[in-house]
BAKOLPA-600318 format. One line per 5 residues: their letters; for each residue x, y, z of N, C-alpha, C. Coordinates in steps of 0.1 Angstrom, whole numbers. Layout:
<nodes>
a	X,Y,Z,X,Y,Z,X,Y,Z ~ ...
</nodes>
This chain:
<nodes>
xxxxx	1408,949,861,1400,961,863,1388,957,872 ~ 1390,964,881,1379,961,890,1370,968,894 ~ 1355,971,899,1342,979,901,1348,991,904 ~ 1361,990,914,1361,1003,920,1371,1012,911 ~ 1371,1009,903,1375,1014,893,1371,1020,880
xxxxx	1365,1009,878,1350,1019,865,1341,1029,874 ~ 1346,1026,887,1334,1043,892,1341,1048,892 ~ 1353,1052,897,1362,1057,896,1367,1067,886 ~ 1361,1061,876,1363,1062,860,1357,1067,856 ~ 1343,1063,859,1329,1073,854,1328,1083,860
xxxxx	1336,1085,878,1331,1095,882,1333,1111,878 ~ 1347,1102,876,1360,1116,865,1348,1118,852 ~ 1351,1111,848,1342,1118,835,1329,1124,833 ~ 1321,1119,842,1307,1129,845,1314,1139,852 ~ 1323,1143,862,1326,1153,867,1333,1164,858
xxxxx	1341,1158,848,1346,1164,834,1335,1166,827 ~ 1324,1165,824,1315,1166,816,1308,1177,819 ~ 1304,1176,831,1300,1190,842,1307,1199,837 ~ 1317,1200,844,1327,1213,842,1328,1218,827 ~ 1329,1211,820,1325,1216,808,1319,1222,797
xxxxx	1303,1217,805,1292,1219,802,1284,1231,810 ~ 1291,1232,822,1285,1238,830,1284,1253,829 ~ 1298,1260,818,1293,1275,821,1285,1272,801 ~ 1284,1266,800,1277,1268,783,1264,1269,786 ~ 1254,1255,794,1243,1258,800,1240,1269,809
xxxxx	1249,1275,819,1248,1291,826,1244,1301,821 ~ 1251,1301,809,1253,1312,802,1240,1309,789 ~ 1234,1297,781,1221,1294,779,1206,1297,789 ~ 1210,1295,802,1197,1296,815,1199,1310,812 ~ 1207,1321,815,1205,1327,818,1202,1337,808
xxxxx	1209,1340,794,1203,1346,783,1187,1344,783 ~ 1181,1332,781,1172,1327,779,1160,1333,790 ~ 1165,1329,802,1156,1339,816,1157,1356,810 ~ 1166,1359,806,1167,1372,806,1154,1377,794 ~ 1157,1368,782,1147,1374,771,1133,1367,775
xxxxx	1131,1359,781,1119,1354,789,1113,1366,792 ~ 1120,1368,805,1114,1382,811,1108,1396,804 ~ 1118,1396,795,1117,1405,776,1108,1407,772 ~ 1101,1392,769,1093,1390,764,1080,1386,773 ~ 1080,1385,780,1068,1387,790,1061,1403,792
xxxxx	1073,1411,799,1072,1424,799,1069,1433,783 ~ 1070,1431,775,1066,1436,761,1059,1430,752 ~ 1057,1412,758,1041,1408,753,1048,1408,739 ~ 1060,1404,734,1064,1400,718,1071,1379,718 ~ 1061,1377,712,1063,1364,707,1066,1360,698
xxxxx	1084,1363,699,1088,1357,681,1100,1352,687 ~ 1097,1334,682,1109,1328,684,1120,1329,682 ~ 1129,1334,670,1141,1341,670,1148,1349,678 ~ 1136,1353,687,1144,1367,696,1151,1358,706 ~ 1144,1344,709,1153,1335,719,1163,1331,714
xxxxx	1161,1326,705,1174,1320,693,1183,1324,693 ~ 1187,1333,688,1197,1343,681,1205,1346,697 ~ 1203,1356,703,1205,1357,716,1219,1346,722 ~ 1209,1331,722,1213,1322,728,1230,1321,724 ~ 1224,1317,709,1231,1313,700,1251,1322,704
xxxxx	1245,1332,702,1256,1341,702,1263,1341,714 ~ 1257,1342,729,1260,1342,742,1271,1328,744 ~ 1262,1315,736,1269,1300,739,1284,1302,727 ~ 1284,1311,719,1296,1314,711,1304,1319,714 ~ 1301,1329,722,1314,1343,732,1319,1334,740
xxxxx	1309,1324,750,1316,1316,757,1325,1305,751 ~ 1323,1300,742,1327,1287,736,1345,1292,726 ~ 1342,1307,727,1354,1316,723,1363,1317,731 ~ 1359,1318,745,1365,1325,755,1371,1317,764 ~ 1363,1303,762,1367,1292,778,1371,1281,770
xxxxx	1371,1277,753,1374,1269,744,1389,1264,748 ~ 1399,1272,752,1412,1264,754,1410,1258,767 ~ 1407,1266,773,1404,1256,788,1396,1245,784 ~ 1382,1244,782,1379,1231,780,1386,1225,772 ~ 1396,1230,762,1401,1214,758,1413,1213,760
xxxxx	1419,1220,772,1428,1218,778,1423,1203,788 ~ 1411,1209,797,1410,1196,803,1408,1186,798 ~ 1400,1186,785,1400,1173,777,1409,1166,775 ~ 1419,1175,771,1435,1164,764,1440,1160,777 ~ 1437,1169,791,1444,1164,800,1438,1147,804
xxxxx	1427,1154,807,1418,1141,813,1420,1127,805 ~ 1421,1130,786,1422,1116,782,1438,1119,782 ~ 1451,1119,785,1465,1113,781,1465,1107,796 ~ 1455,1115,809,1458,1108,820,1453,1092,818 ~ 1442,1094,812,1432,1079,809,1441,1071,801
xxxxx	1452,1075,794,1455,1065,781,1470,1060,788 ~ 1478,1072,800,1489,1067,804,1486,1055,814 ~ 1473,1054,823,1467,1049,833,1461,1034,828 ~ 1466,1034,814,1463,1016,808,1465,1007,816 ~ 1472,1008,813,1486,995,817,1486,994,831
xxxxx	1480,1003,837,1478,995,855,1470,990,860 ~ 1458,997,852,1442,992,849,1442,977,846 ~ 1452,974,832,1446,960,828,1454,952,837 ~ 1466,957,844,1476,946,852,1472,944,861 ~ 1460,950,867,1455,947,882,1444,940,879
</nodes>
């Protein structure tokens, strides 16, 4: 196994990590901007109103895009686990 290979390696997986991550944080920024604004404009400061909100938004999505992310998961590791054996022979 050589350098250009563990980037290679890492690159995939921070790029998997992204994608994965990416619409859960979207969909957190933007709930969260939204009751920001909420609560700026109506001057009410009670933590829960952010909470709750979040919470539920990061659950519809995690409902909704759940087989896809772990579609790519299982994809990305059976690619990583079939891709052994060429890794260690080189």
């Amino acid at each position: 196994m050589n350098q250009d290979t563990v980037v290679s390696l890492a690159s995939h997986a921070m790029t998997l990590a992204l994608k994965i991550a990416g619409p859960l944080l979207l969909v957190g920024l933007g709930v969260g901007l939204v009751i920001s604004v909420f609560q700026a404009v109506t001057q009410i400061q009670e933590q829960s109103l952010t909470l709750i909100p979040k919470i539920v938004g990061i659950a519809v999505v995690v409902v909704l895009m759940g087989p896809w992310m772990l579609g790519q998961l299982v994809s990305y590791t059976s690619a990583l686990y079939t891709s052994i054996p060429t890794m260690v022979g080189s």
